[in-house]
Each structure stands twice: as structure tokens, then as C-alpha cells.
C-alpha positions as CSV (number, residue, x, y, z in Angstrom):
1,X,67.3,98.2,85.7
2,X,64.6,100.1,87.7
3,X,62.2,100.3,84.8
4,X,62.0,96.8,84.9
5,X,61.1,96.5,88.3
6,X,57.4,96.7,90.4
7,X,57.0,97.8,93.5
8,X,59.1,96.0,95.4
9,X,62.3,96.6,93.6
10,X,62.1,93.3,91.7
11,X,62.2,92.2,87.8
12,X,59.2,92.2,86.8
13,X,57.6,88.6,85.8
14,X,56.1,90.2,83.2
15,X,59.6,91.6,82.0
16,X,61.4,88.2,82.5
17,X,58.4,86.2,80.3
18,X,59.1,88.7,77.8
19,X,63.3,87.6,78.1
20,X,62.8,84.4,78.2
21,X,60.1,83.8,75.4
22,X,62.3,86.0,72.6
23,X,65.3,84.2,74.1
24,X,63.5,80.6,73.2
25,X,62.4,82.6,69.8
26,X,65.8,83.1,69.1
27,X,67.1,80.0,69.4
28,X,63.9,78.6,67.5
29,X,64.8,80.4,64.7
30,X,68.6,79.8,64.5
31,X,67.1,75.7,64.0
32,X,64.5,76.1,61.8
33,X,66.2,79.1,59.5
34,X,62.6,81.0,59.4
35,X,60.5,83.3,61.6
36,X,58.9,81.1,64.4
37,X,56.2,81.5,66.8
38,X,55.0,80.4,70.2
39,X,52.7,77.5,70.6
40,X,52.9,77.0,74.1
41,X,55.3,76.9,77.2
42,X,54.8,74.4,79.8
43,X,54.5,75.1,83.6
44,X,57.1,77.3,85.3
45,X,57.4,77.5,89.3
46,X,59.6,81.0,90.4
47,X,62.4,79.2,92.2
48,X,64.0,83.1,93.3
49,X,63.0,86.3,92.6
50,X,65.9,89.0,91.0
51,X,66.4,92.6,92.5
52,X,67.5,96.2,90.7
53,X,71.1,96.0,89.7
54,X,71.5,92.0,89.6
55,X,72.3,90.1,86.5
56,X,69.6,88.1,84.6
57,X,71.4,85.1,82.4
58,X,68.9,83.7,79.7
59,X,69.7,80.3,77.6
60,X,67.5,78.4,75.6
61,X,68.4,75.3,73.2
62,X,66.5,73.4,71.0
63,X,65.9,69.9,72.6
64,X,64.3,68.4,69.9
65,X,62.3,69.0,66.6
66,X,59.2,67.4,65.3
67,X,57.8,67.7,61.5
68,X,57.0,71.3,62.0
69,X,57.2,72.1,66.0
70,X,60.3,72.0,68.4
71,X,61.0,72.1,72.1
72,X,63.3,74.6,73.3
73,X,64.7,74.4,76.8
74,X,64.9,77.4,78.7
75,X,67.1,77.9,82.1
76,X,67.1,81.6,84.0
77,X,69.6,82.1,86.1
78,X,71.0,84.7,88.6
79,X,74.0,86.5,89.6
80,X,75.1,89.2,92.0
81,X,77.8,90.9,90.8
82,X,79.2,92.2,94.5
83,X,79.0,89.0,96.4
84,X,79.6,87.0,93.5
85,X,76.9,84.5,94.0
86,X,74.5,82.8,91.7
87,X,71.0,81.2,91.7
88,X,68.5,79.3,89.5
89,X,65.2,81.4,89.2
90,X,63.5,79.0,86.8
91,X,63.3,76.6,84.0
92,X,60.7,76.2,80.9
93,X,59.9,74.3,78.2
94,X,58.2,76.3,75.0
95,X,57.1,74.9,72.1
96,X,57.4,76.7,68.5
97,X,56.1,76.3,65.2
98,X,57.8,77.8,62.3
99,X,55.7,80.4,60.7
100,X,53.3,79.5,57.5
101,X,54.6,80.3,54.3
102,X,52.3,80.2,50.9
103,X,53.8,76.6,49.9
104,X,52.2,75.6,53.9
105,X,54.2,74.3,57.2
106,X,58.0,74.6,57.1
107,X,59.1,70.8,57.6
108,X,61.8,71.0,59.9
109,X,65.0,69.5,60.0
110,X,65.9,67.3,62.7
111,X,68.2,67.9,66.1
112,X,71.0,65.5,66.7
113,X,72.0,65.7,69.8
114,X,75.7,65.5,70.6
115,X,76.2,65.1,74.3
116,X,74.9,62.8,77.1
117,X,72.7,65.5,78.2
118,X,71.5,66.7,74.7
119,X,70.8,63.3,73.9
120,X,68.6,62.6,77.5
121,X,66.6,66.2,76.5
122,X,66.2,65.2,73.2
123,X,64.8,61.1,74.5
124,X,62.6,62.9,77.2
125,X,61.4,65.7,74.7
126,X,58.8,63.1,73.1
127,X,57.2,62.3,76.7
128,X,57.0,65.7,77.6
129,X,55.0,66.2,74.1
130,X,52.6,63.5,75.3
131,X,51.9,64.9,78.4
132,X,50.8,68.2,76.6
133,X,48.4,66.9,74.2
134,X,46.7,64.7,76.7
135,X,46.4,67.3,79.5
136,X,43.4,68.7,78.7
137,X,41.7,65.2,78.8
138,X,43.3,64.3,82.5
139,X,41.3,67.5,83.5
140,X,38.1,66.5,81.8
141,X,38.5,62.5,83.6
142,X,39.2,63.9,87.1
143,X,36.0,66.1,86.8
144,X,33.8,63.0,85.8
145,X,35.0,61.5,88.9
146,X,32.5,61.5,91.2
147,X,34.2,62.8,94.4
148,X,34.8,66.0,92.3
149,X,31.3,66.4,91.0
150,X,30.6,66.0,95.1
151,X,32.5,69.0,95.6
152,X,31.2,71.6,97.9
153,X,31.6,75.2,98.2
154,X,33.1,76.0,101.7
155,X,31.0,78.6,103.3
156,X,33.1,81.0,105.2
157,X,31.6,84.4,107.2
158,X,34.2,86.7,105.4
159,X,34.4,85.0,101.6
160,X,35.3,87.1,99.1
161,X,32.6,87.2,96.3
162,X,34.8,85.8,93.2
163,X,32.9,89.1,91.2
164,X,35.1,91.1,92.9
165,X,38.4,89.7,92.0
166,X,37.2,90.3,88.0
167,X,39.5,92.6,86.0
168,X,39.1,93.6,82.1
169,X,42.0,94.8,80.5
170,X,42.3,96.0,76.6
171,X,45.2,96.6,75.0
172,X,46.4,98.0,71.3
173,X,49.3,95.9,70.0
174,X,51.5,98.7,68.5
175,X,54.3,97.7,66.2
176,X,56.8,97.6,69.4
177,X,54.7,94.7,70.4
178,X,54.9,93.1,67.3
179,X,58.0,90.9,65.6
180,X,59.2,91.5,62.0
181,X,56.1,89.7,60.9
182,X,53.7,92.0,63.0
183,X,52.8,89.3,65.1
184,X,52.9,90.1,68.1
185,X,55.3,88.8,70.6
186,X,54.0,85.9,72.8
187,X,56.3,87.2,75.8
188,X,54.0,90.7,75.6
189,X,50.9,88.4,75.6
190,X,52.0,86.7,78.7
191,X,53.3,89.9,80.3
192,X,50.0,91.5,79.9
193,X,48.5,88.1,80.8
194,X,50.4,88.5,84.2
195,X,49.6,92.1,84.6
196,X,45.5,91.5,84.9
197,X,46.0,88.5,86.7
198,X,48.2,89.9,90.0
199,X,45.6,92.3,89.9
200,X,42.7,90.1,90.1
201,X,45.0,88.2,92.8
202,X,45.3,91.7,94.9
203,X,41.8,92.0,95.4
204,X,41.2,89.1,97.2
205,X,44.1,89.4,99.5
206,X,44.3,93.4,100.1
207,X,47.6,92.9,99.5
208,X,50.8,92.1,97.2
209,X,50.4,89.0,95.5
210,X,53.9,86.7,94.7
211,X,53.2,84.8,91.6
212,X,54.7,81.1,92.6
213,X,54.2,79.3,89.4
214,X,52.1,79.4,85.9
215,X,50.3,75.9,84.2
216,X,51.0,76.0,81.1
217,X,50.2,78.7,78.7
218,X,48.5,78.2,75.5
219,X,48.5,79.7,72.3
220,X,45.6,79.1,70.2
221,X,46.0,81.8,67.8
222,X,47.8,84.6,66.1
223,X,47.8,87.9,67.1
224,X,49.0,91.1,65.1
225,X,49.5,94.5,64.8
226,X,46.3,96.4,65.0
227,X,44.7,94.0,67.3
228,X,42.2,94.9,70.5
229,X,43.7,92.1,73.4
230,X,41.4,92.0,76.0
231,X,42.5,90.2,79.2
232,X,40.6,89.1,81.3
233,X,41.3,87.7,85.0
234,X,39.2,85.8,87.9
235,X,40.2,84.3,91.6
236,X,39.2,80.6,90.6
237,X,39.8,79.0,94.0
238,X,41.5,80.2,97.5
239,X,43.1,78.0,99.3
240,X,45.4,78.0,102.7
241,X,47.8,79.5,101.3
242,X,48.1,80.1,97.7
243,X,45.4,81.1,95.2
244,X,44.7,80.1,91.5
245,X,44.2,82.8,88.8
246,X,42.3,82.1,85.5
247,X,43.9,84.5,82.9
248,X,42.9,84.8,78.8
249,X,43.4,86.5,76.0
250,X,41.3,87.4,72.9
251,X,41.8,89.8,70.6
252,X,39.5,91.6,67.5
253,X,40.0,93.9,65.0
254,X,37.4,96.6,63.8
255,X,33.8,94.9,63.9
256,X,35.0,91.2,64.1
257,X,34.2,88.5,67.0
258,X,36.8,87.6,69.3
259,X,39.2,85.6,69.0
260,X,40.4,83.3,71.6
261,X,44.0,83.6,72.1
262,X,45.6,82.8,75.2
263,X,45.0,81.1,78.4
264,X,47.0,80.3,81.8
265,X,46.3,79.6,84.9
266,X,48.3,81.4,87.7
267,X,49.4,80.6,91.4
268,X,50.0,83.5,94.0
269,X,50.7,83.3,97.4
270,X,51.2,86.2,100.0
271,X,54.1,86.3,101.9
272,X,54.9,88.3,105.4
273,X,57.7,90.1,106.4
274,X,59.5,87.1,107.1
275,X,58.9,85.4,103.9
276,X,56.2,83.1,105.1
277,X,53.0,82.4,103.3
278,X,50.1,84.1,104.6
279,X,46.4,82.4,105.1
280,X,44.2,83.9,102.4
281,X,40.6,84.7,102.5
282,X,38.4,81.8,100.9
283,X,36.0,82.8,97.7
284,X,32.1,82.4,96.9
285,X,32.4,81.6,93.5
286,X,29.6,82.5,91.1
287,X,26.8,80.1,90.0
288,X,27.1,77.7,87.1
289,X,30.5,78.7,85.2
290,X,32.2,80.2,88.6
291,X,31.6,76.3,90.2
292,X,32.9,74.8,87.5
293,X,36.2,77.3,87.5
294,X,36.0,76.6,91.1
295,X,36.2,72.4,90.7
296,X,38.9,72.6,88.0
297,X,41.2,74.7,90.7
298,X,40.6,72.1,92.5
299,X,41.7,69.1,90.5
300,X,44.5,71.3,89.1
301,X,45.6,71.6,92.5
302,X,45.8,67.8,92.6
303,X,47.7,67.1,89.5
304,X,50.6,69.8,90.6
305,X,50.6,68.0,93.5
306,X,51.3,64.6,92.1
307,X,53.1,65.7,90.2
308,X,55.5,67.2,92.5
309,X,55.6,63.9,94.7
310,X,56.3,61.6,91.7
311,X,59.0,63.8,90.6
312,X,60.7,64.7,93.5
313,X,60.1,61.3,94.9
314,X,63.8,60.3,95.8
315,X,64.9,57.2,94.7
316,X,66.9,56.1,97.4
317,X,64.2,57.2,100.3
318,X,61.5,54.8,101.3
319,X,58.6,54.6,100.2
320,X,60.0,54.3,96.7
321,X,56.3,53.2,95.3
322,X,54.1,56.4,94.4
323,X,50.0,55.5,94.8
324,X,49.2,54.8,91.5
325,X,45.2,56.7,90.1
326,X,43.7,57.7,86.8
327,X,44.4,60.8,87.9
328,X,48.2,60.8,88.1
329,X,48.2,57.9,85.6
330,X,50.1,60.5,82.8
331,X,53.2,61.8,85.1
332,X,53.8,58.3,86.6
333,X,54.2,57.1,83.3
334,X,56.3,59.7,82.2
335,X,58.3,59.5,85.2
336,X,59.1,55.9,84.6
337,X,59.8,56.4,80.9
338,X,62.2,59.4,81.8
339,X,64.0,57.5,84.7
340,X,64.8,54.3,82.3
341,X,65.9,56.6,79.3
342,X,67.7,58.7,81.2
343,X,69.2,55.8,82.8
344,X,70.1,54.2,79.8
345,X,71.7,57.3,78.4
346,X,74.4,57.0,81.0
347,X,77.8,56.5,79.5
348,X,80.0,55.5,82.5
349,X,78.9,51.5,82.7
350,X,81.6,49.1,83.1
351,X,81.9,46.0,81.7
352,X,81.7,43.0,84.1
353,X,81.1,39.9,82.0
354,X,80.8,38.8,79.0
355,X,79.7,35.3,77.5
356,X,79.0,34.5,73.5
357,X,78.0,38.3,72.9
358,X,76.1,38.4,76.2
359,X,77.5,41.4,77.7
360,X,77.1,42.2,81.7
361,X,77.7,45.7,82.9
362,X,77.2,47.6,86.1
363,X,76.7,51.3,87.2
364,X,77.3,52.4,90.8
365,X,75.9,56.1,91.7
366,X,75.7,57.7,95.0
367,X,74.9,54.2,96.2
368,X,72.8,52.7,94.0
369,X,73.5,50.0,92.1
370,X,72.2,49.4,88.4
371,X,73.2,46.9,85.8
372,X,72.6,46.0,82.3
373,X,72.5,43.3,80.3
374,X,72.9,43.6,76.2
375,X,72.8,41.6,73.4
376,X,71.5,41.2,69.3
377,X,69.1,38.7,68.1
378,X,68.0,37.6,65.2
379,X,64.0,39.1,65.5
380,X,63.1,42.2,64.4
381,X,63.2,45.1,66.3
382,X,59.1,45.9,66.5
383,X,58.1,41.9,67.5
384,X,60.6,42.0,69.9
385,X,58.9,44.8,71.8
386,X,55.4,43.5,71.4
387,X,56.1,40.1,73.0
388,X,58.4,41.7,75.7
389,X,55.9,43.8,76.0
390,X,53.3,41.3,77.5
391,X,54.9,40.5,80.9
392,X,52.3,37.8,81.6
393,X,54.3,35.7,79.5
394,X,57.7,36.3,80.5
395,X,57.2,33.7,83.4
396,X,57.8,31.4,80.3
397,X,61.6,32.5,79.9
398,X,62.4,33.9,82.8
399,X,62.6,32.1,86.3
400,X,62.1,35.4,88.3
401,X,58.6,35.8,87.3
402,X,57.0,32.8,89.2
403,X,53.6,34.3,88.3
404,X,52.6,37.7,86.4
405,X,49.0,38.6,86.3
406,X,47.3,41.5,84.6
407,X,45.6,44.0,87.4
408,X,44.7,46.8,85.0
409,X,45.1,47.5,81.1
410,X,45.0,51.3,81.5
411,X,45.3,52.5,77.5
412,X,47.4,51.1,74.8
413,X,50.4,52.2,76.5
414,X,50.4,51.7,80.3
415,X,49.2,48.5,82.4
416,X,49.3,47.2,85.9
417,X,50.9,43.6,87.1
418,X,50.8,41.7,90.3
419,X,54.1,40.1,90.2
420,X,55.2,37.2,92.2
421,X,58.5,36.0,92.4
422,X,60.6,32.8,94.0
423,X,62.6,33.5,97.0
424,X,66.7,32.4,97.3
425,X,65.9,29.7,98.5
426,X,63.4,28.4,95.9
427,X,65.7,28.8,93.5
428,X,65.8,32.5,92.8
429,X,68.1,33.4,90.6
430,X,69.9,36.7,89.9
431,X,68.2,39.2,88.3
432,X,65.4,39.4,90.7
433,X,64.1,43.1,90.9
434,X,64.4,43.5,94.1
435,X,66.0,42.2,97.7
436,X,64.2,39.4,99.7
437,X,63.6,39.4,103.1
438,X,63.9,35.8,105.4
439,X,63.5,33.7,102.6
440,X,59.7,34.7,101.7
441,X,58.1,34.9,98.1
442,X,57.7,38.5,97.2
443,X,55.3,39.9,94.9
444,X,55.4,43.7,93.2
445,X,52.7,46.2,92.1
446,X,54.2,47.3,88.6
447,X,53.6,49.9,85.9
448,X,54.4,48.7,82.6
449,X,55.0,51.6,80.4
450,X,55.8,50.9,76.5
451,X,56.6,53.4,73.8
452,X,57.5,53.0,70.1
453,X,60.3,54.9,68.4
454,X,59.5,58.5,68.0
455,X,61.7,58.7,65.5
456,X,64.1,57.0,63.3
457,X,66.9,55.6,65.3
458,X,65.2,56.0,68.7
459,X,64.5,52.6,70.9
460,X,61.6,50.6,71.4
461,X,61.1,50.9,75.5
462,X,59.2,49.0,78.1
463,X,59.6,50.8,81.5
464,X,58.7,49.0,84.8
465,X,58.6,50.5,88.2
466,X,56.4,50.0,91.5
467,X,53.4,51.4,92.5
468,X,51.1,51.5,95.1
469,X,47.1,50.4,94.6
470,X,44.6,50.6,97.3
471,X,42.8,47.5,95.4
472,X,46.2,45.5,96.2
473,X,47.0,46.0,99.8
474,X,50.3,43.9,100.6
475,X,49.3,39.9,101.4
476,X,49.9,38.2,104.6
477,X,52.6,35.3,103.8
478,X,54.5,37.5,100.6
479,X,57.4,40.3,101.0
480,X,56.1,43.3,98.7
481,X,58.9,44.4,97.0
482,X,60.2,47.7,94.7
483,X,61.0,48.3,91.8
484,X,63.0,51.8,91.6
485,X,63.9,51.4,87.8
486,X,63.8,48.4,85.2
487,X,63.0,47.4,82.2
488,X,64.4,46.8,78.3
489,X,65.3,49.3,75.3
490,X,65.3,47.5,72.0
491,X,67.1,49.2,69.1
492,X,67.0,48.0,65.2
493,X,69.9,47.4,64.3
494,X,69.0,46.4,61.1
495,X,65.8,45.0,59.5
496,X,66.0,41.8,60.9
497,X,68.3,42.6,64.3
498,X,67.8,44.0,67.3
499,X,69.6,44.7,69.8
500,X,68.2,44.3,73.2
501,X,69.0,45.5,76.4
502,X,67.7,44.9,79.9
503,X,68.3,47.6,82.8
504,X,67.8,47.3,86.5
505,X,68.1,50.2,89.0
506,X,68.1,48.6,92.8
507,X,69.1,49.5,96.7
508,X,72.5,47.8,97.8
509,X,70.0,44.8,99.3
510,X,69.3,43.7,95.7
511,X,73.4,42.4,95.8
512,X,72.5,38.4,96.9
513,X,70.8,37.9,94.1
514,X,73.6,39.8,91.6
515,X,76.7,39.7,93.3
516,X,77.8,36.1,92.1
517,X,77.3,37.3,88.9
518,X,79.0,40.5,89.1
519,X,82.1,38.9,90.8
520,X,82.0,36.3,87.3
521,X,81.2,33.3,89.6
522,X,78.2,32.6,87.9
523,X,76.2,33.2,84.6
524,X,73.2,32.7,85.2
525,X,72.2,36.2,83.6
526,X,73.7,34.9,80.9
527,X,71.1,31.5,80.6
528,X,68.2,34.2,81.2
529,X,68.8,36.3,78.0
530,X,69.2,32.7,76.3
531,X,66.1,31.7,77.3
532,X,64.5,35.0,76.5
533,X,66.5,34.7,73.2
534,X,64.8,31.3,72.7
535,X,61.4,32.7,73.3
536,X,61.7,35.3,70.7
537,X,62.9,32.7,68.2
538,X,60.2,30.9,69.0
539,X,57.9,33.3,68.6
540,X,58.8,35.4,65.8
541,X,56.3,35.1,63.0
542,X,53.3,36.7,63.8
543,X,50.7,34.8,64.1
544,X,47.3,35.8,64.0
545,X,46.3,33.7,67.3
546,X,49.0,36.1,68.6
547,X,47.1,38.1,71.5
548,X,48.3,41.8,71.6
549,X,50.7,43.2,74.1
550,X,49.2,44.1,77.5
């Protein structure tokens, strides 16, 4: 309606945050069967914008729930009621907690997802969780790196002092604002939020700011009814085209200190007539605490922008490697978790051989080929994943891996390999990862990424996929290779068996060294998973001498 509109005649993002957090609320609340609140909602980019008289559709679902927080999905679309057309504006993700009673935390009681897609949110739910605690600490590394602490400030004859961009904003949360429990609603938090901050935005560009997208907002406390909010807002960084806003929130009651309760960071552009972005003025930042605003812009900047690449990184263009840094390290891995479970989760695979419970299948999308290979053994479900887990040593039951040496252990979780591998005509057999060019040896840059269950009756997974390092250019005499997608998902079936499965995504050129197998002419997949089956025999006490995985 027009009273949800600014100047332009569109809803409001203000407005919309508002619809979409006590839509997520909503559904929060249906889960957990108690008032719930907003912890935080991950990054949103503005995909649209929605005019007077169109038709706003809001849903949210729970993905997944934790001991006493859940992820709820949330997808805003659009429609146009005279041309009958519709539109994606944007997604979220927002985490809720349910609220504290006197007995403590509400334990909440777990999702089970019931369709291929619920079940993919509900895998990928856990990475995204990871991401979120750690992403404070990916700023803090990429500011100890020293190219950032080399940072200058670009001088520029017309910067715009960043002391001019400051706004102050105080607002009275009245019991409108507030929710059944007088807390007040997150949504008018990050309205107001947005309010200060397009302001702040206007003054360095004289004009009307779009808001483009918002990292992650942040709730660090309550807020109720009665409160003082004061928002405040500052231009961090200008750059070409788009300009990053820092935007909190604290709030105080009578003679009390403030209380931190908010933060965001928000990305405007200004567009012409045409819809093009505009160039913006660049900003002097203050001494001290403005450089420092001005330098985390900055490596913001960088991690949207990996991010972006990695995810949208097709996996049927070349190149199919991403560069691999410490900086990016988190999203590469999540991206090559994501792509295995939601690979995994597929439920259209066909059955192509099967040999003494050795069990062959294939999958063929858009043109890409993936198989899998399954089977049970007789080792628990946890050894299994820490010795698979150690690639160096599956050159001793697999003849693929010719040689596998450790470039990088980057945590617990992630490390690097150089992997060679024979050629056809060395004796390669099928299951190499990828094609091979004119008969040469190939080696691979991979990312091993390994994650325990989250929870009960999730898989153990070991995710591979190819990267790029500058340290590891490719080497005269060996065909570098991709990996788009492989790598194993080991369930417990019971306390003592496992069920293990092995899943490769490749190009069409990958077929020599699968098709014999595919057409039943060989089994040689099937010799493989006996020799890794062997291995884990083998191997299955665990032995202090037993060095750890990676």
C-alpha cells in the first residue's frame, strides 16, 4: 500500500524486514511451541524491488533445530496482479532462540525433514551454522594479513569527510514495537537500523541511495518496552560503485549504560535513470577508529566477493578450480561440503551394477555425469572416517592415487593435497577423478573437507574438490586435473557397521575411465571398495601409533 512505500513509490526495506522477520517468528514458534526471538539473520542481497499495489508473498520454514536455536528459511517473492508475472526479491536465513523461561533454555525438539529438499536444507543448515560462528574470526585473520595492514587511504580532491555521513537516531520502543513479551520486534530494530543507515548513505552521494544487500545482522541482546534505541550510522568505505554502511543499535533505560544491541553492515549503490550504477565520491575516513572501519570495508568487500565466485562458480564452465586463501578458506569449504550433501541427497540414481553387495549407480544431469558406489563393512562408523580421512594413505588401497602428499593442514577440518595419479595407459583404472589428456600422469590440487555427524543419524563426510594455489603452479610433464565434486558419506548403521559410500561428480571426458564399468564389462570398481574394505579391516583397532587424520 502507499504507506508502505518511500519516495519512490516502493515497499519500503524497512517494511519488508519487518514482514519477513515476524514471518520467520511465526514459523519459529509454530516448531518450538513458545515465544521466540531473533538471534541473527544472515546476509540478504535485494534481487528486485516491489512497487504500490503489487503483491508481497512471505514463507518461512524451519530448516533445522539445534538444542535451543533453529534456522528458518525465508523466501520473498513477487507478483503483479495485471500482467500476472512473478519475481524472486530475496532469500534469508534467521536464526531463533526460544525465549528463557525460569526453569532456563527451552530444549527444542528436533526437525525431520520429509522431502528431498527439506532434507538438503536441513544437511546444509549445520554448515551454514559454522560459517556464522567463525565469521567474526575470518575478519580478524584477514586484518593481520599484512597487505591489509598496508592499506592506504586514497586521497581524492573532492573526498567526502566520513564526519559528514554520521547520523544519531533515538527511538522509544512503544508497546506497538514490542511482541506479547514486550520485547521488541527484531524486524522494527532492523527497520530503524535501515532508516539511519540510507541516510548516512545520502550524504555522501547527494542523492537516493538503493540498498543492494545487508551482512548479516546480529542480535546481541534484548530490547523491551520502555527502552531508548539509539542508532547510529557511518559511510565506512566508498568504492566505484557501491558504498558500505556501518549501522548499530543500543539501547538504555532511565540512568543505565548502553547496551549493545544490534549491528549490520549495509551496501548502497546509486543508480541513474537507466538503472545503471553511478560512480560515488570516495571518503576521508577519520583517524584511528575511522581507518580501522575503513580496512574492515575493505576485507568485507573481499569475502562477498569470494564468496559470490565460489558460489556461483558453475560447475560445468571452465575453470572449475576456485584459488584457494585463508581468506576464502570458510566458503570453499562450505561450498564443497554443500555440493557433496546435496549431491548425495539426490534420489533419482540408477542402479548399474552390482557385485556381492557392492552396488554401482550413476546419475546423469544436464550433462554431467556422477556415480556412486555403496556398500556395509564391518568397522565402525567413526574409524572408518578417520582413516578415510587421511588421503595420504589411500594410495595403499586404491590404484588411482599413485602418490598423495600433504600441501597444507589448514585446521582440524580442512587440508590441502597434491595428488598424482597413473595415466590409462599405466594402468589407470576406473574411478579416476578426472579425464586424462594423451596419456600423461595428472596430478590435482584438492581440498579435503571432513565433518562429523551433527546429529544423530546424520553421515560422517569427507568432501574433495579442486583448487587453485599460487605455491602449486601446474608442472611441466603432468596433466592438472579437476575435481568438480567427490568424495565419501559414511552412515552407522549400527554400532559396529557402516555403510559407506563413495560419490564422484565429473565432465563427460571422465567416461574412458568409467564407461567399461557402467556398460557391466568390467568390475574393477568393485576390486577398489574390496581393497578399501581390506584396509579398514586391517586397520580397525585403534592403535595408539595410529597418526590422526590429516
Amino acid at each position: 500500500m502507499p504507506c508502505h512505500a518511500n519516495h519512490r513509490q516502493e515497499l519500503s526495506v524497512g517494511e519488508l524486514l519487518k514482514w519477513m522477520d515476524s514471518t520467520a517468528c511465526l514459523s519459529a514458534e509454530r516448531h518450538a511451541g513458545c515465544p521466540c526471538v531473533t538471534a541473527s539473520v544472515d546476509d540478504i542481497h535485494f534481487e528486485h524491488t516491489i512497487g504500490v499495489g503489487q503483491v508481497v508473498n512471505i514463507k518461512a520454514k524451519v530448516n533445522r533445530a539445534f538444542n535451543t536455536s533453529m534456522e528458518v528459511g525465508i523466501v520473498v517473492s513477487c507478483e503483479d496482479l495485471f500482467s500476472d508475472s512473478h519475481w524472486r526479491v530475496c532469500q534469508a536465513v534467521a536464526t531463533f532462540v526460544s525465549q528463557r523461561t525460569t526453569e532456563g533454555k527451552v530444549q527444542l525438539r528436533p526437525l525431520v525433514p520429509r522431502t528431498q529438499a527439506e532434507q538438503v536444507e536441513h544437511s546444509l543448515a549445520a554448515e551454514r551454522r559454522r560459517m556464522r560462528l567463525v565469521h567474526a574470526d575470518i575478519i580478524k585473520d584477514l586484518l593481520t594479513n599484512r597487505a591489509f595492514q598496508q592499506v592506504e587511504v586514497q586521497e581524492a580532491e573532492k573526498a567526502v569527510p566520513a564526519e559528514r555521513t554520521r547520523v544519531e537516531s533515538v527511538e522509544l520502543v512503544l508497546p506497538p514495537h514490542a511482541n506479547h513479551q514486550v520485547n521488541t520486534f527484531g524486524g522494527q530494530i532492523m527497520a530503524w537500523m535501515e532508516n539511519v543507515a540510507t541516510i548516512a548513505a545520502s550524504r555522501l552521494c547527494n542523492a537516493h541511495p538503493t540498498l543492494q544487500s545487508i551482512d548479516m545482522f546480529h542480535f546481541r541482546g534484548p530490547s523491551h518496552v520502555g527502552d531508548r534505541l539509539v542508532l547510529k550510522a557511518i559511510v565506512n568505505n566508498a568504492f566505484k560503485n557501491s558504498m558500505e554502511v556501518g549501522v548499530c543499535a543500543e539501547a538504555y533505560q532511565g540512568e543505565e549504560p548502553l547496551r549493545h544491541i544490534n549491528s549490520a553492515f549495509m551496501i548502497f549503490e546509486v543508480r541513474d535513470r537507466e538503472g545503471k550504477p553511478c560512480t560515488l565520491p570516495r571518503i576521508q575516513p577519520e583517524p584511528l577508529e575511522g581507518r580501522r572501519r575503513y580496512q574492515e570495508a575493505i576485507a568485507r568487500k573481499k569475502i562477498r566477493l569470494d564468496r559470490k565466485y565460489i558460489i556461483s562458480c558453475k560447475q560445468t564452465e571452465v575453470p572449475l578450480s576456485v584459488p584457494w586463501d585463508h581468506s576464502n578458506q570458510v566458503y570453499l569449504s562450505y561450498n564443497n561440503v554443500s555440493a557433496l550433501k546435496m549431491l548425495a541427497a539426490r534420489n533419482n540414481w540408477v542402479l548399474n551394477s552390482e557385485k556381492n553387495k557392492v552396488n554401482l549407480y550413476t546419475l546423469e544431469q544436464k550433462q554431467v555425469l556422477s556415480f556412486k558406489v555403496e556398500t556395509e563393512v564391518d568397522v565402525p562408523a567413526e574409524r572408518a572416517f578417520m582413516l578415510l580421512s587421511d588421503l595420504s594413505k589411500r594410495v595403499e588401497w586404491d590404484p588411482n592415487y599413485e602418490r598423495c602428499e600433504l600441501i597444507l593442514r589448514v585446521d582440524d577440518d580442512d587440508s590441502l593435497y597434491r595428488l598424482v595419479t597413473p595415466s590409462i595407459g599405466q594402468g589407470g583404472v576406473s574411478n579416476s577423478p578426472s579425464s586424462n589428456q594423451g596419456g600423461m600422469v595428472q596430478d590435482f590440487i584438492l581440498l579435503a573437507s571432513r565433518r562429523p555427524p551433527c546429529d544423530s543419524g546424520d553421515p560422517y563426510v569427507i568432501a574433495l574438490r579442486s583448487v587453485t594455489l599460487p605455491t602449486h603452479p601446474p608442472i611441466e610433464g603432468y596433466n592438472r586435473g579437476e575435481v568438480l565434486c567427490a568424495g565419501f558419506s559414511i552412515l552407522e548403521v549400527s554400532k559396529n557397521i557402516s555403510k559407506i559410500s563413495y560419490f564422484n561428480q565429473a565432465s563427460p571426458e571422465v567416461l574412458p575411465y568409467i564407461s567399461t564399468d557402467i556398460a557391466g564389462l568390467s568390475s574393477s570398481f568393485y576390486g577398489i571398495f574390496c581393497s578399501c574394505n581390506t584396509f579398514l579391516q586391517e586397520n580397525r583397532e585403534d592403535h595408539a601409533s595410529t597418526p590422526s587424520p590429516n
